[in-house]
C-alpha positions as CSV (number, residue, x, y, z in Angstrom):
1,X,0.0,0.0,0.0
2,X,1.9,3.4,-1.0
3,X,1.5,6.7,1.2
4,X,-1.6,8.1,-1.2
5,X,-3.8,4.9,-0.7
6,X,-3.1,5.1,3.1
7,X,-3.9,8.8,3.4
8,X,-7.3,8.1,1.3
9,X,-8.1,5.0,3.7
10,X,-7.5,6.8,7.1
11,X,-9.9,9.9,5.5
12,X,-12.3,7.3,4.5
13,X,-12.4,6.1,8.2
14,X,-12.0,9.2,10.1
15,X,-15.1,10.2,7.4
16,X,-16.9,7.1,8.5
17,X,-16.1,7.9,12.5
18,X,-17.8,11.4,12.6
19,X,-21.0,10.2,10.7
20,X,-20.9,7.5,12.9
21,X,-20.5,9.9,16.3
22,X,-23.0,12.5,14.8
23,X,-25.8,9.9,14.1
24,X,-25.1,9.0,18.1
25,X,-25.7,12.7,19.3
26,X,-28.3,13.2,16.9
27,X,-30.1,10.3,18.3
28,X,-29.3,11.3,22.0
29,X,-30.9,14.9,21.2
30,X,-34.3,13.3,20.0
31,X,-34.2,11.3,22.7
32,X,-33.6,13.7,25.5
33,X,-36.4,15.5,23.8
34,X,-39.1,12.8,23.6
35,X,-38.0,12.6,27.6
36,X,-38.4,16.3,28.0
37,X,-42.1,16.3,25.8
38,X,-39.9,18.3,23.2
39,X,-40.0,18.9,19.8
40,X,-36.2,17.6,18.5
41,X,-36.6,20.4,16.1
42,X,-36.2,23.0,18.5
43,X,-32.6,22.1,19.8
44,X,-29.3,23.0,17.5
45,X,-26.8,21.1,17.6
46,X,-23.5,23.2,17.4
47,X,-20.3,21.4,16.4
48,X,-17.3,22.7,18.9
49,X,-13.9,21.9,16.4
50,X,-11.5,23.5,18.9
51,X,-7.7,21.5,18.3
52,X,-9.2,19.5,15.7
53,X,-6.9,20.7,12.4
54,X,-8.3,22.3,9.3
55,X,-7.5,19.1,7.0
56,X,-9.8,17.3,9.3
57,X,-12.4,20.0,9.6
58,X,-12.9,19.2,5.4
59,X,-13.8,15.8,6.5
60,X,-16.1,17.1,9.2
61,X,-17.7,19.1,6.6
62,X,-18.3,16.2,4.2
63,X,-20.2,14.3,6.9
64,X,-22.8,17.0,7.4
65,X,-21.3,19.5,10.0
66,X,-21.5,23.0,8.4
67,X,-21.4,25.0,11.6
68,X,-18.4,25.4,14.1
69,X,-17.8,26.8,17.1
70,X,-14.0,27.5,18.3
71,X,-13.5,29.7,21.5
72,X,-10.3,30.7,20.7
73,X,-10.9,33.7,18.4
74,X,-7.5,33.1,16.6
75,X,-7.8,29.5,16.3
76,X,-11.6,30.3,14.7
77,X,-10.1,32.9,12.1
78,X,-7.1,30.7,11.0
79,X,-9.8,28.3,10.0
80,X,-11.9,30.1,8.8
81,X,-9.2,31.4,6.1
82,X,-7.9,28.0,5.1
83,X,-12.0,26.5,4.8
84,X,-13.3,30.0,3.1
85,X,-14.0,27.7,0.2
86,X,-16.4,25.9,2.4
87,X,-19.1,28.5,3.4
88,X,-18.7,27.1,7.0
89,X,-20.7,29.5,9.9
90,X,-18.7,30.1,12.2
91,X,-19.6,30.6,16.1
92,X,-17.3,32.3,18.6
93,X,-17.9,30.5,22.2
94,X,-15.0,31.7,24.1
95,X,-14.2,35.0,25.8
96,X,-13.2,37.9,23.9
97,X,-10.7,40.6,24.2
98,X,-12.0,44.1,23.1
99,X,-8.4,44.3,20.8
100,X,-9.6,40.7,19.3
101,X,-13.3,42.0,18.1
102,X,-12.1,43.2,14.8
103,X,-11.1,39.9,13.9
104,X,-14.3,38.4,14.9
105,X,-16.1,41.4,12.8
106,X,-14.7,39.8,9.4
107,X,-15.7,36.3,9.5
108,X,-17.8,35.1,12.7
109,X,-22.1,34.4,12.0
110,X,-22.7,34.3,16.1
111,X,-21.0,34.8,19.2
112,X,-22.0,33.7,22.1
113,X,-20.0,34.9,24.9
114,X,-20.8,38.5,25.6
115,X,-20.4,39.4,28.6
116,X,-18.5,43.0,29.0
117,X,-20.3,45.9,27.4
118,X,-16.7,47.4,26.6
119,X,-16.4,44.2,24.1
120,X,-20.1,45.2,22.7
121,X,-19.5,48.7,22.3
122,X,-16.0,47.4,20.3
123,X,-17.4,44.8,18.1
124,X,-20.5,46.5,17.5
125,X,-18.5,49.3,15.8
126,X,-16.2,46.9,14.0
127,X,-19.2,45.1,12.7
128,X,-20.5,48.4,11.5
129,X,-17.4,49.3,9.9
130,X,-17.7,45.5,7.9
131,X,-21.3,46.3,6.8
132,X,-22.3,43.1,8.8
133,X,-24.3,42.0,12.1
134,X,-24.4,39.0,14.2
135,X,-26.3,36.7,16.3
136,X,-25.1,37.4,20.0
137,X,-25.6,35.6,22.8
138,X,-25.2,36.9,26.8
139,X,-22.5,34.5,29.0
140,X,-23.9,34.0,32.1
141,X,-22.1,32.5,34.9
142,X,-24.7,30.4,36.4
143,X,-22.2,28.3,38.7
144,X,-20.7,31.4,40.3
145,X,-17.3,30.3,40.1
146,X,-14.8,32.9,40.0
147,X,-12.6,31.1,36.9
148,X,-15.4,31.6,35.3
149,X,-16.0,34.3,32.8
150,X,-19.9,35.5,32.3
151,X,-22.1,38.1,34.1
152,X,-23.4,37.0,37.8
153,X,-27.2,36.2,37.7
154,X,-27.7,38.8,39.1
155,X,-26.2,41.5,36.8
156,X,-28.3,40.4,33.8
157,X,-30.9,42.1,34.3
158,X,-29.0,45.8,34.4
159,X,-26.8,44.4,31.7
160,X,-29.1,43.9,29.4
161,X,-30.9,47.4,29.6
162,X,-27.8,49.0,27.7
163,X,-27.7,46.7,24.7
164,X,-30.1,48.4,22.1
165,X,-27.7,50.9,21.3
166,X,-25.4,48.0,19.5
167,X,-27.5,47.9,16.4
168,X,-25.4,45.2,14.9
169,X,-25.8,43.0,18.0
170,X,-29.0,40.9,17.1
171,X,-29.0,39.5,20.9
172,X,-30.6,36.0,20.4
173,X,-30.3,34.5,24.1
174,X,-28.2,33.5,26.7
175,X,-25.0,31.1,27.6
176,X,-23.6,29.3,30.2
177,X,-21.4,26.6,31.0
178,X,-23.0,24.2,33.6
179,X,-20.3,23.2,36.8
180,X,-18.1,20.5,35.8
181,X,-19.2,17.9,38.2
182,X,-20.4,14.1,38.5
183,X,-23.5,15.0,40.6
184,X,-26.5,15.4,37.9
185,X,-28.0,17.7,40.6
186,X,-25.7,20.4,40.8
187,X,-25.4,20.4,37.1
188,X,-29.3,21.1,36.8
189,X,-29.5,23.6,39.1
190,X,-27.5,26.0,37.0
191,X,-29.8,25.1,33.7
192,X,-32.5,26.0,36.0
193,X,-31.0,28.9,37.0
194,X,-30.7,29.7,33.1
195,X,-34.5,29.0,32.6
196,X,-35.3,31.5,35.0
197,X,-33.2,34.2,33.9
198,X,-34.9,33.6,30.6
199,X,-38.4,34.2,32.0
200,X,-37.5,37.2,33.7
201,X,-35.8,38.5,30.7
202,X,-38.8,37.6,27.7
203,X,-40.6,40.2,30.5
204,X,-38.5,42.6,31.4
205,X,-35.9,43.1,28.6
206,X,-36.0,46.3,26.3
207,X,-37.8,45.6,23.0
208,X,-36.3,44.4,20.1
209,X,-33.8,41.6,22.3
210,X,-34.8,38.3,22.0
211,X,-33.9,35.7,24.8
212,X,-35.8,32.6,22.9
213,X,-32.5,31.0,22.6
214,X,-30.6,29.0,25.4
215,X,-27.3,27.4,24.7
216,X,-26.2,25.0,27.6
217,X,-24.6,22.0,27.6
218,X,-21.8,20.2,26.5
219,X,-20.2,16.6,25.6
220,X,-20.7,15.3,29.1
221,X,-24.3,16.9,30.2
222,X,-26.0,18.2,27.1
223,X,-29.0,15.8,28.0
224,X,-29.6,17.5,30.9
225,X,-29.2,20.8,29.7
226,X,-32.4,19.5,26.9
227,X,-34.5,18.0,29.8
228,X,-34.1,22.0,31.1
229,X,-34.5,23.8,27.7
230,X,-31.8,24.2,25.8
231,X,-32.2,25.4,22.6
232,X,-29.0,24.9,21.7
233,X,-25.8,22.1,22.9
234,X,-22.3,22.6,21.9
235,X,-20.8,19.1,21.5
236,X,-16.9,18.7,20.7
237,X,-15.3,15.6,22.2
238,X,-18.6,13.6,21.5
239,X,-17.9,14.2,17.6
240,X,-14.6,14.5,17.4
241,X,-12.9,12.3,19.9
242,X,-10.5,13.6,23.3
243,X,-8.6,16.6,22.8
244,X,-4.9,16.3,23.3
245,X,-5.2,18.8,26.3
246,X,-8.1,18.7,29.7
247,X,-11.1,20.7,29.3
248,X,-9.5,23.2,31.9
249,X,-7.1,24.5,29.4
250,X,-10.0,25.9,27.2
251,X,-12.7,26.5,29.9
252,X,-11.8,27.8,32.6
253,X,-12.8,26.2,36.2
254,X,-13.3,22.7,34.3
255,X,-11.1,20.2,36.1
């Protein structure tokens, strides 16, 4: 067998893998849903490709996944460069620095981790200046843990008073990442936690925001985070396989 036929073999396999793994999280989305008396329709299922390479991304795309979300913004443009080809959306989930938001302005469809008005007041002039808007979502940190970025429960409801100004911020919903932690319980309680804030805010917010959309839940818990409402789950190592680093390197307080 010479180099080429190996190389076309190990694509046809890691092509076969991903179908394979996204039929499984498919499945265990409907199923959380018939659980939860839901509509499988109503939950997204966002792809997270962080440290999976480019050249493995085009396989990725072949089996069906045509949306990505990186949370490293420089990670997420590099990409996005090498797979412009593709016509891949692309969904920022990580923490953003205000001198980072012009990058973000030239390629990104969604971000999801706003949390700093400073960073909307930034990107939403970038975005202006690129003749473009995106879906936003607010980061709320819903375990309180201080390694944690996102706005305390709390704050949300202040926060959110000041974001009609960003005209090229079309705020969608809210995000959180759950505590990492074995006991089911404690995970729920902050996707309940995120349920309320929701209520409060489809009353209270300033017209024009929507908060329709919740996106919680990840590899390990993303059935719970259905069973509480999630609209949508941002599944990485349950696609893709183990990252070569531990969660806590990309999300802080993990681990």
């Amino acid at each position: 067998m010479n180099q080429e036929t190996a190389v076309e073999l190990n694509a046809e396999q890691q092509l076969a893998d991903i179908k394979n793994n996204l039929a499984t999280v498919k499945q265990r989305i409907i199923d959380a849903c018939k659980k939860a008396g839901r509509d499988p329709a109503s939950v997204r299922l966002l792809p997270v490709t962080k440290t999976v390479s480019a050249e493995r991304l085009r396989i990725a795309y072949a089996a069906g996944v045509h949306e990505m979300g990186e949370n490293k913004i420089q990670e997420a443009r590099e990409k996005s460069e090498v797979l412009a080809d593709l016509g891949i959306k692309w969904s920022i989930i990580g923490h953003l620095q205000t001198n980072k938001a012009k990058y973000l302005a030239r390629f990104a469809n969604e971000f999801q981790a706003l949390d700093s008005l400073k960073v909307a007041e930034e990107l939403d002039k970038r975005l202006q200046n690129e003749g473009r808007a995106i879906d936003v979502f607010v980061q709320v940190n819903s375990s309180g843990e201080e390694s944690k970025f996102g706005l305390p429960p709390e704050a949300v409801r202040d926060f959110v008073q000041h974001l009609p100004q960003f005209s090229s911020l079309r705020i969608k919903g809210l995000m959180t990442l759950a505590i990492f932690s074995p006991d089911h319980d404690r995970v729920r309680e902050c996707f309940v936690k995120m349920r309320d804030i929701q209520a409060m805010l489809r009353q209270e917010a300033p017209a024009g925001l929507s908060f329709d959309e919740l996106s919680m839940g990840m590899s390990g818990d993303y059935e719970l985070a259905i069973e509480e409402g999630a609209t949508v789950v941002r599944v990485g190592q349950a696609i893709f396989g183990k990252r070569p680093l531990p969660d806590s390197h990309y999300w802080p307080g993990l681990g």
